[in-house]
C-alpha positions as CSV (number, residue, x, y, z in Angstrom):
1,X,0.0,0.0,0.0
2,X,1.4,3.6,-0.8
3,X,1.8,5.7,2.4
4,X,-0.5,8.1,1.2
5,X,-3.2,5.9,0.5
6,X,-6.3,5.9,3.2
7,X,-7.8,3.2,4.6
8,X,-10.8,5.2,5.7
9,X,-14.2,6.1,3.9
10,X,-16.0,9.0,4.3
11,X,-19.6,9.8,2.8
12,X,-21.4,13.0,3.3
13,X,-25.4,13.5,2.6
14,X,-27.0,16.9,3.3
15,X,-30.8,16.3,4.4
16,X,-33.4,19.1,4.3
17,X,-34.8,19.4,7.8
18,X,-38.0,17.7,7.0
19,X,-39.3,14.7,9.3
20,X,-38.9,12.1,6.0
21,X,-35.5,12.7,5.9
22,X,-34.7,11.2,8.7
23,X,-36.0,7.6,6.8
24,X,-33.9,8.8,3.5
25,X,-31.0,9.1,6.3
26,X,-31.5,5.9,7.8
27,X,-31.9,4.0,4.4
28,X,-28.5,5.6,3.0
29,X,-27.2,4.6,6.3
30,X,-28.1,0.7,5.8
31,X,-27.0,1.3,1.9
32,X,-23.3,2.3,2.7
33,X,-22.9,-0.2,6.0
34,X,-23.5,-4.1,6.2
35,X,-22.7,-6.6,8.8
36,X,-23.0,-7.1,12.3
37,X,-23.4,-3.1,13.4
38,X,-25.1,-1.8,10.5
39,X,-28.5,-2.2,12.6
40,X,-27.1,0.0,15.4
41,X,-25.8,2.6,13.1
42,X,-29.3,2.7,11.4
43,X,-30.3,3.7,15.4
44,X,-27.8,6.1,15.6
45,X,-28.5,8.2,12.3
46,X,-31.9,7.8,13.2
47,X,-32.0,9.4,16.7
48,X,-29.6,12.2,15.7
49,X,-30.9,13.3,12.5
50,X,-34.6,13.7,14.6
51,X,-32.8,15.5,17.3
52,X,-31.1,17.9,14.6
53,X,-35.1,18.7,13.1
54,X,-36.8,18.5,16.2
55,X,-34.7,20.8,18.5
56,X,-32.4,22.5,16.2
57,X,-33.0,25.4,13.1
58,X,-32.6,22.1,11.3
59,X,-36.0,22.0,11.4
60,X,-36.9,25.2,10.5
61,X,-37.9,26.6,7.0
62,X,-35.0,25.9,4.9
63,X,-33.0,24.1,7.3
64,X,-31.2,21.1,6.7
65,X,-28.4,18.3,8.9
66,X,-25.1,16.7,7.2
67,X,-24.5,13.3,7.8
68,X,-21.4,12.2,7.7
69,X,-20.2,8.0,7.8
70,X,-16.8,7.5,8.1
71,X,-15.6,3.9,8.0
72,X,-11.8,2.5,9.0
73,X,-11.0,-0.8,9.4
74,X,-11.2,-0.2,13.4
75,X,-13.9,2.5,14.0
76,X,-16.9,3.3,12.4
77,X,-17.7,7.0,12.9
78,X,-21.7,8.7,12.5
79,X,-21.8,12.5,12.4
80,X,-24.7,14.5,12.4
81,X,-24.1,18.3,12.2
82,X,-27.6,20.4,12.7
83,X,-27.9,24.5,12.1
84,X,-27.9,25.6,15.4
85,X,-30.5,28.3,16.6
86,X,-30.3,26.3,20.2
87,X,-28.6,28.3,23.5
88,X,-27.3,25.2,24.5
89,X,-25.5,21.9,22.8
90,X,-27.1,18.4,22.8
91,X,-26.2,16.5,26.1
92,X,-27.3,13.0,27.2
93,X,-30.0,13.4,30.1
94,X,-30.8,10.4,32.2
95,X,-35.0,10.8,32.3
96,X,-37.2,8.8,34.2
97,X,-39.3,6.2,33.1
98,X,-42.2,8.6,32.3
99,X,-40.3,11.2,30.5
100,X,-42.1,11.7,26.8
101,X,-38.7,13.2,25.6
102,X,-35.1,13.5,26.1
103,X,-33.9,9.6,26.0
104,X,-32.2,10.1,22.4
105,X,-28.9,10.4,23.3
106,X,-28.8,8.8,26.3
107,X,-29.6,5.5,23.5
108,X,-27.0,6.8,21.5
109,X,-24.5,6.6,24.1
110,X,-25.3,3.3,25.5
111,X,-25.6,1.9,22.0
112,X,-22.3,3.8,20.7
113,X,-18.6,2.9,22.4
114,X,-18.1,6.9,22.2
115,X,-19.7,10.6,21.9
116,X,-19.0,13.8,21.3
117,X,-20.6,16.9,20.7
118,X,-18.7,19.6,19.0
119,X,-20.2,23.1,19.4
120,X,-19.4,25.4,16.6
121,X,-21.4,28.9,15.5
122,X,-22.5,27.2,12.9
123,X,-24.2,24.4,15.0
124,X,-23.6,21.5,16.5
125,X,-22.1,18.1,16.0
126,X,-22.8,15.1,17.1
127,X,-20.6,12.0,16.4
128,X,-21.1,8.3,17.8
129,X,-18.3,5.8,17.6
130,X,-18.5,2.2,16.6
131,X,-15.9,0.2,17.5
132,X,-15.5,-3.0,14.7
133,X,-12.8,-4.7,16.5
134,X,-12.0,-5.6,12.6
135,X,-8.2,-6.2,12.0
136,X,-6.5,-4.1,9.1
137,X,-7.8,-6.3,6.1
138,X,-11.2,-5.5,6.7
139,X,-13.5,-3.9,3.9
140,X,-16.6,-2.3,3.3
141,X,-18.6,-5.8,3.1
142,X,-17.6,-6.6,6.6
143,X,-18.9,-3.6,8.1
């Protein structure tokens, strides 16, 4: 292998911040991933994409999320960047069993082996880590 050749992936897919896009999100989401954690990464777009229309200017008129899957033989990596307009960045929030709302990322980060949330003026992103335990000669068809 050159030394300047990657062994990671990256795909990108701006969404308009409409409620149907979070389905379009998860179905390119199953599209790119296969294997064992492809069902958990479905999750993951699917609770973050919802969270970036439902409490971001994602979903206002015009708004929109990035999605970003990154995939390396080790780590797969799920982004979701929203457009702001929030005074305060996405945190996981333990709720009790008869909270409506608010359990999102707190499945996110018992699902995921790692989050983060990067705060930006921009907006926000959130990024969930999926650890493949794959060796160096994995591929795209294992994941």
């Amino acid at each position: 292998m050159h030394e300047y050749t990657s062994t990671i992936r990256v795909w990108g897919l701006t969404c308009p911040g409409f409620p149907e896009e979070v389905s379009r999100a998860r179905r390119w989401t199953r599209d790119i991933l296969r294997g064992p954690l492809a069902d958990d990464a479905e999750l993951i777009v699917s609770e973050l994409s919802a969270n970036a229309i439902l409490h971001t200017a994602s979903g206002h008129q015009s708004g929109s999320f990035y999605l970003t899957i990154a995939v390396a033989p080790q780590m797969i990596t799920l982004s979701v960047t929203d457009d702001g307009g929030t005074g305060t960045a996405p945190k996981v929030e333990h709720q009790d069993e008869e909270a409506e709302h608010g359990r999102g990322l707190d499945m996110v980060s018992a699902i995921a082996h790692k989050v983060t949330v990067h705060e930006s003026d921009e907006g926000h992103t959130v990024t969930a880590a999926l650890y493949t335990g794959a060796g160096p000669g994995a591929n795209r068809a294992d994941l």
